[in-house]
C-alpha positions as CSV (number, residue, x, y, z in Angstrom):
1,X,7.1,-10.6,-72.0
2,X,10.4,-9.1,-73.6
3,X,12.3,-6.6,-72.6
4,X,11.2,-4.3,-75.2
5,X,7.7,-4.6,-73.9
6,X,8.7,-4.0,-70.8
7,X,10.6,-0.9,-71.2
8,X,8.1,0.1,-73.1
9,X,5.5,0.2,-70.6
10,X,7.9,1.7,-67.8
11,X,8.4,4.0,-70.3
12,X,4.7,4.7,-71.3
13,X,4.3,5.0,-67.7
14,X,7.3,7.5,-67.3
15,X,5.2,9.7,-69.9
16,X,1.8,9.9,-68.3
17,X,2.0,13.9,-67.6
18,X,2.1,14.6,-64.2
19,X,-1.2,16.6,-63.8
20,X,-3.0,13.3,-65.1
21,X,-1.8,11.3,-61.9
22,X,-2.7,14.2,-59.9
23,X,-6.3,14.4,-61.7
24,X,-6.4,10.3,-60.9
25,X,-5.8,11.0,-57.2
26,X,-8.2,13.8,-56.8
27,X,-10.7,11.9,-58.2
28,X,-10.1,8.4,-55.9
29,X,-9.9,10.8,-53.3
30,X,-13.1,13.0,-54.0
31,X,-15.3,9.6,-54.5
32,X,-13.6,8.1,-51.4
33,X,-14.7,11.0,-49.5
34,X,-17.8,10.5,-51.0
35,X,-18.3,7.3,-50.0
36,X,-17.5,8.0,-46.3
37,X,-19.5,11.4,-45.9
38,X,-22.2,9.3,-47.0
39,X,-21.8,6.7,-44.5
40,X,-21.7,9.4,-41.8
41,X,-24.6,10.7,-43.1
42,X,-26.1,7.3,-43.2
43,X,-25.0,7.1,-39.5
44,X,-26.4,10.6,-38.1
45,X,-29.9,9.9,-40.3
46,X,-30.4,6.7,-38.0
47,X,-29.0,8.2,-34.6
48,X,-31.4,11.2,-35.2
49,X,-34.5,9.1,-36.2
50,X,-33.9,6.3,-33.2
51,X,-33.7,10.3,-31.0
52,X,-36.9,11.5,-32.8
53,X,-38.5,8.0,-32.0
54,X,-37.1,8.0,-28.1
55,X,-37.9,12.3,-28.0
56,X,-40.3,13.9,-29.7
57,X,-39.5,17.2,-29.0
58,X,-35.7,19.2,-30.1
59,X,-35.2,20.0,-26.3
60,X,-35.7,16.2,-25.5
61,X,-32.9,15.2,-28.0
62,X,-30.4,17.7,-27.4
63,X,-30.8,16.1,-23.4
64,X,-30.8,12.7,-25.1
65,X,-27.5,13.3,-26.9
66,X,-26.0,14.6,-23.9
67,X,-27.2,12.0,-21.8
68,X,-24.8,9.3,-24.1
69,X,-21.8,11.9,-23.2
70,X,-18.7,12.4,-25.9
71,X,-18.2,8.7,-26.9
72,X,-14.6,9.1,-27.5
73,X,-13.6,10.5,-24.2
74,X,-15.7,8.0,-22.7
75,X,-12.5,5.7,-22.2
76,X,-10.8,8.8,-21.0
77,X,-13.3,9.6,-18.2
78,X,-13.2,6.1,-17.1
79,X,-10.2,5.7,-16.3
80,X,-9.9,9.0,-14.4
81,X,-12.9,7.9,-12.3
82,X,-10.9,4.7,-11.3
83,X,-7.5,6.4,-10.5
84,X,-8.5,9.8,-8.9
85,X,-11.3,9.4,-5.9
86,X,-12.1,13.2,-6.2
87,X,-13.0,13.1,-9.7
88,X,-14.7,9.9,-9.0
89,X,-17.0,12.0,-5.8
90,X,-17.6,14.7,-8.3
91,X,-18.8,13.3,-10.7
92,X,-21.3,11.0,-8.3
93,X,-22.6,14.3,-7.1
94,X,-23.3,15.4,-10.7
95,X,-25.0,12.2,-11.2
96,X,-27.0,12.8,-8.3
97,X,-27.7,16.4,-9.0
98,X,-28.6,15.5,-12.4
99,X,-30.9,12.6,-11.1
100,X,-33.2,14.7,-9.0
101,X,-33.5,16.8,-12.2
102,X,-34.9,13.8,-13.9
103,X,-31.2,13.7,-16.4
104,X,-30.6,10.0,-16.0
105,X,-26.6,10.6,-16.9
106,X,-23.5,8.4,-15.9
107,X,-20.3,9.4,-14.5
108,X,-18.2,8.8,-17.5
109,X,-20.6,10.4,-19.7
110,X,-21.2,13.9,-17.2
111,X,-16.7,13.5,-17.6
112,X,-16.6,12.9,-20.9
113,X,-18.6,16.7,-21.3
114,X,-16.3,18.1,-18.6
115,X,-13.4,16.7,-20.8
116,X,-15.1,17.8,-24.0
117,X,-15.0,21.4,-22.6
118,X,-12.0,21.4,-21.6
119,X,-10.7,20.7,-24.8
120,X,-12.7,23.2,-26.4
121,X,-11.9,25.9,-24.0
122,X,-7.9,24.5,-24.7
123,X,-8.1,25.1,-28.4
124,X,-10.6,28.2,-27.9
125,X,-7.9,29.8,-25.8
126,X,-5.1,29.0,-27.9
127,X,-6.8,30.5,-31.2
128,X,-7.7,33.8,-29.5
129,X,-4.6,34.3,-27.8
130,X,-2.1,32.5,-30.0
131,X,-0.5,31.2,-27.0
132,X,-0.8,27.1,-25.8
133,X,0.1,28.3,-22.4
134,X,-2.8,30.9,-22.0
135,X,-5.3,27.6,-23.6
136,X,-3.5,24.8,-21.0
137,X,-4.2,27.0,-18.4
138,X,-8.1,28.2,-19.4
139,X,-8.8,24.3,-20.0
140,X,-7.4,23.8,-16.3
141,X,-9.6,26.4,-15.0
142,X,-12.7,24.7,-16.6
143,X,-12.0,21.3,-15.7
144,X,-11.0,22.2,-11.8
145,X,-13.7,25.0,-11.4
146,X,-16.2,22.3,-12.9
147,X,-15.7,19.7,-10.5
148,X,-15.3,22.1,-7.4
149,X,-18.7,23.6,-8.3
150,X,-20.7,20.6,-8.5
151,X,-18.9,19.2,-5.2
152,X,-19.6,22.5,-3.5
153,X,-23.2,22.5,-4.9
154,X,-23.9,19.2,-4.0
155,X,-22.5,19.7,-0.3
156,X,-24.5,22.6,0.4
157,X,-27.8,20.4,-0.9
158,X,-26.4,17.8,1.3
159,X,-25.9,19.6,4.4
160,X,-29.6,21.7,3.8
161,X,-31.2,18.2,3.6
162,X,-29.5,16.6,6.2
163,X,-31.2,20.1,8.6
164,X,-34.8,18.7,7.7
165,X,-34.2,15.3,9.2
166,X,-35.2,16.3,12.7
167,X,-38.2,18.0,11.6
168,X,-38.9,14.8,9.7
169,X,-38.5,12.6,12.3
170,X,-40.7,14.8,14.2
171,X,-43.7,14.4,11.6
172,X,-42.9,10.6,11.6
173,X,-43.6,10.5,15.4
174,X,-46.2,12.3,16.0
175,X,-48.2,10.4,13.0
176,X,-47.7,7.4,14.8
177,X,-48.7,8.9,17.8
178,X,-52.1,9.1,16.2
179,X,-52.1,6.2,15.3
180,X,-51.5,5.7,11.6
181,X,-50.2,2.9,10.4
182,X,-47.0,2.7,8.1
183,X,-48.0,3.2,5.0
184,X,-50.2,6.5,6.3
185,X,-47.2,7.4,8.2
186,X,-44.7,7.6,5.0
187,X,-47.7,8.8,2.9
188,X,-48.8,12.1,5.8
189,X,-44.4,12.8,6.2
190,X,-43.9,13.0,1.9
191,X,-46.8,15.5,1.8
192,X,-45.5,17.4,4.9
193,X,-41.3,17.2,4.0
194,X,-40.1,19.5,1.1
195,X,-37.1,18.7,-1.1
196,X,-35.4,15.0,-1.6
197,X,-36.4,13.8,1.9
198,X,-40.2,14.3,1.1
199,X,-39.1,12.3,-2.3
200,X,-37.7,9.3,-0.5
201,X,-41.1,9.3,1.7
202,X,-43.0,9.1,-1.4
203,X,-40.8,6.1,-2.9
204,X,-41.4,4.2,0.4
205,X,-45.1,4.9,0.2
206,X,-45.6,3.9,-2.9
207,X,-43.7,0.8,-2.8
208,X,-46.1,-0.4,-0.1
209,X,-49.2,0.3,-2.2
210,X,-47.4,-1.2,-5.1
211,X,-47.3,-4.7,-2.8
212,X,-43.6,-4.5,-1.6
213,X,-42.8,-5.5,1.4
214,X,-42.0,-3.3,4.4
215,X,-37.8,-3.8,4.2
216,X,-37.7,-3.6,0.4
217,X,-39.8,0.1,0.5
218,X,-37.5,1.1,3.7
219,X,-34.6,0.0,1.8
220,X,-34.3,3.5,-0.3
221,X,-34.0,5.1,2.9
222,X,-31.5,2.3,4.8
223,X,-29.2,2.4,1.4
224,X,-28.9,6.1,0.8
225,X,-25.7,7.5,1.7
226,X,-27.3,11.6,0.9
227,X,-28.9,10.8,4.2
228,X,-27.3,8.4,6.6
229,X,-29.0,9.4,9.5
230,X,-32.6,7.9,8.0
231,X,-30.6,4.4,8.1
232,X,-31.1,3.6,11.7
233,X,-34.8,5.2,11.2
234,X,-35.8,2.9,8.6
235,X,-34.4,-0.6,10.6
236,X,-36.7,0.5,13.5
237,X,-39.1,1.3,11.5
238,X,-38.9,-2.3,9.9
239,X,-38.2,-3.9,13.3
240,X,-41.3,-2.3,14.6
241,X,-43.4,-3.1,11.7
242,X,-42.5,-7.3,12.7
243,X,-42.5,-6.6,16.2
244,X,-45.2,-4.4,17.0
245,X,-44.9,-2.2,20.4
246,X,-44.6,2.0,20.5
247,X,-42.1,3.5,17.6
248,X,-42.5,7.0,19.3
249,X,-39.8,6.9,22.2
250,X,-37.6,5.7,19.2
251,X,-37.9,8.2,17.3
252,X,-37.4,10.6,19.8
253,X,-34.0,9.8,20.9
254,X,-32.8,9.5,17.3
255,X,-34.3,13.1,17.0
256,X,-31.9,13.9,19.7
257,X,-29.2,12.0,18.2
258,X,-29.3,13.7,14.9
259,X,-29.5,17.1,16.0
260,X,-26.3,16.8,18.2
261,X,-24.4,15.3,15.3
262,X,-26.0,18.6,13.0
263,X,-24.6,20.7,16.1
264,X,-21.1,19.2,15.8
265,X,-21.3,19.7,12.2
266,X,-21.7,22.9,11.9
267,X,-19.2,24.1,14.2
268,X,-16.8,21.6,11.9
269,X,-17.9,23.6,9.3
270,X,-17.4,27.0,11.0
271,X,-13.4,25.9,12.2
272,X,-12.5,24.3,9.0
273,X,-14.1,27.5,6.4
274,X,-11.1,29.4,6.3
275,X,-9.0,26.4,5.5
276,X,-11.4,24.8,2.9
277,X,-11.0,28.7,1.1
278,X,-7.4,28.8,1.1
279,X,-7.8,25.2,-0.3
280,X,-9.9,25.8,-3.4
281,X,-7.7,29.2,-4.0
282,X,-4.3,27.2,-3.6
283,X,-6.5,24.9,-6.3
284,X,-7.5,27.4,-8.3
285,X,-5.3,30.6,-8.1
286,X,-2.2,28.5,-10.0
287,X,-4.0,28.2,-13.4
288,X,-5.8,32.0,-13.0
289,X,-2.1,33.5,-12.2
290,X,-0.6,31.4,-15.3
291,X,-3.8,32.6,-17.8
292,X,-3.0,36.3,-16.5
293,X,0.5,36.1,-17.2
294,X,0.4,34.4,-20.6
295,X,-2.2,36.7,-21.9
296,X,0.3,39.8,-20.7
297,X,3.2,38.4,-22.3
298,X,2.9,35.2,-24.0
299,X,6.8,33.8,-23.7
300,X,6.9,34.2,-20.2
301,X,7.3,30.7,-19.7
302,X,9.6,29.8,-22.7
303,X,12.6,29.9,-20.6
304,X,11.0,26.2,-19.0
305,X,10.6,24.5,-22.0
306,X,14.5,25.8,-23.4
307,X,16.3,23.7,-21.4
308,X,16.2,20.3,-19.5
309,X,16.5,21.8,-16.6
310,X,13.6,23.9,-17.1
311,X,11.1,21.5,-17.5
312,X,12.4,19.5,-15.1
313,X,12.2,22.7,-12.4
314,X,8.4,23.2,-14.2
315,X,7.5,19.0,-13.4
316,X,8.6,19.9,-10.0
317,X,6.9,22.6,-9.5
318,X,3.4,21.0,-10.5
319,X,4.2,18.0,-8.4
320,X,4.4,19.9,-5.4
321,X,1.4,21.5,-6.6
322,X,-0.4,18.9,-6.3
323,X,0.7,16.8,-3.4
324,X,-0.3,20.3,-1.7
325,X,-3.9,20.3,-2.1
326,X,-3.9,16.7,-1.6
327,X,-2.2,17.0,1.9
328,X,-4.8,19.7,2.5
329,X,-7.5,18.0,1.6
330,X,-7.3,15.0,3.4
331,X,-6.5,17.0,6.3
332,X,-9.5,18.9,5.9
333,X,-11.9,15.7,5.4
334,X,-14.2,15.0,8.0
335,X,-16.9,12.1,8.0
336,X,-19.9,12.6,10.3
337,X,-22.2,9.9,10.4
């Protein structure tokens, strides 16, 4: 090609109007927009008929849906699981909690929510107060208050429970004392024990009838850490079911047992209140103070993020934050078993 030809087409080029290239572009981008909104489309259509197929009902999806969690925080909540314990317990509680409600969820997909609201709250506060510190500090509120409710829910299930397991043991030795056999025994206790206790009764039972064999149906009781104190209960039980010979006098004494450790639980519980409270508000009160102030004057903290010095006095000051209520909280952590 000569160079006439070639300055000819740079130059033909040079003279396509500029509203012509821009008409070109919107049209490559409106059909490659096209072309992906129908492939999300595409994508939802089979997500929501493998749903419909799975749950019939709108209710049933919606839990189905949830149940898979927020798929990109997924990584997110995984990895906070793995590095920070407390999330990790909270969000086992939630699972369990969810469980007995028959919501068959995961850890990382009940986080990935949390985190989903979070975010929203975030960008939620940020819109309707026009200020990122006032948003930071709402999100903060929803992820901590979130986790502290469900541990504090599930602790109070935990401890109610863990006050029926005399009474249980009770049932259990008196139906041997009549002389049921095992699977009677479990059967009489599920009808007779309300709540999660009467649940595990009614697993045991029925994995007997099913054909199991005496340790694999005890074994939902001598792996459950809810209740620990059944553990010990369910290897006599086994080890009398081999053995033979009176289960009663057992029974008894680990009555006995249980009901001292409930005694020294609960005055645990009454000397360490008032330090658990000033825990959850030293949590807590940091991100409520910061909302306040930030929807009162929204440049309050502008000074911290002016200078070097600022932020590194603000790092600080969160730091220390948070090695406080870690201090606190081991301090304040007491097994009983």
């Amino acid at each position: 090609m000569g160079a006439g030809g070639l300055w000819g087409m740079t130059g033909g080029m040079a003279a396509v109007p500029a509203w012509a290239w821009a008409l070109v572009a919107g049209a490559f981008a409106l059909v490659a927009g096209a072309a992906l909104g129908d492939a999300v489309y595409q994508a939802a259509q089979r997500r929501t008929r493998a749903a419909a197929m799975l749950a019939p009902t709108k209710r049933e999806q919606i839990i189905l849906r949830l149940q898979g969690g927020c798929g990109p925080l997924r990584k997110a909540a995984r990895w906070l699981c793995g590095r920070m314990p407390y999330v990790d317990g909270a969000c086992e509680s939630a699972v369990l909690l969810l469980g007995e409600r028959g919501l068959a969820f995961t850890k990382e997909a009940f986080l990935s929510l949390v985190l989903l609201a979070t975010l929203v709250s975030l960008g939620v506060g940020w819109l309707l107060v026009g200020s990122v510190v006032f948003g930071v500090a709402l999100a903060g509120i929803v992820f901590v208050g979130t986790l502290a409710l469900v541990r504090n829910k599930s602790d109070k299930m935990n401890q109610e429970m863990r006050e029926q397991v005399p009474e249980a043991l009770r049932s259990l030795s008196m139906s041997f004392r009549s002389g049921h056999t095992l699977p009677q025994t479990l059967s009489d206790s599920a009808q007779e024990t309300s709540g999660y206790l009467g649940h595990l009764f009614s697993v045991a039972a029925d994995r007997l009838e099913m054909g199991a064999t005496p340790s694999e149906a005890l074994g939902v009781m001598r792996a459950n850490p809810r209740v620990p104190e059944l553990s010990f209960v369910a290897v006599a039980l086994d080890v009398q079911h081999r053995t033979g010979g009176s289960i009663a006098p057992v029974l008894e004494s680990a009555t006995e047992s249980v009901e001292g450790e409930l005694k020294l639980m609960r005055a645990l519980r009454v000397q360490t209140a008032q330090a658990k409270l000033s825990a959850s508000i030293v949590t807590v009160m940091p991100f409520v103070l910061v909302a306040l102030f930030s929807l009162m004057s929204p440049d309050f903290l502008s000074p911290f993020f002016s200078s070097f010095l600022g932020l590194a006095l603000l790092a600080l000051a969160l730091i220390m934050q948070l090695t406080g209520v870690l201090i606190v909280r081991r301090m304040l952590k007491v097994d009983v078993v």
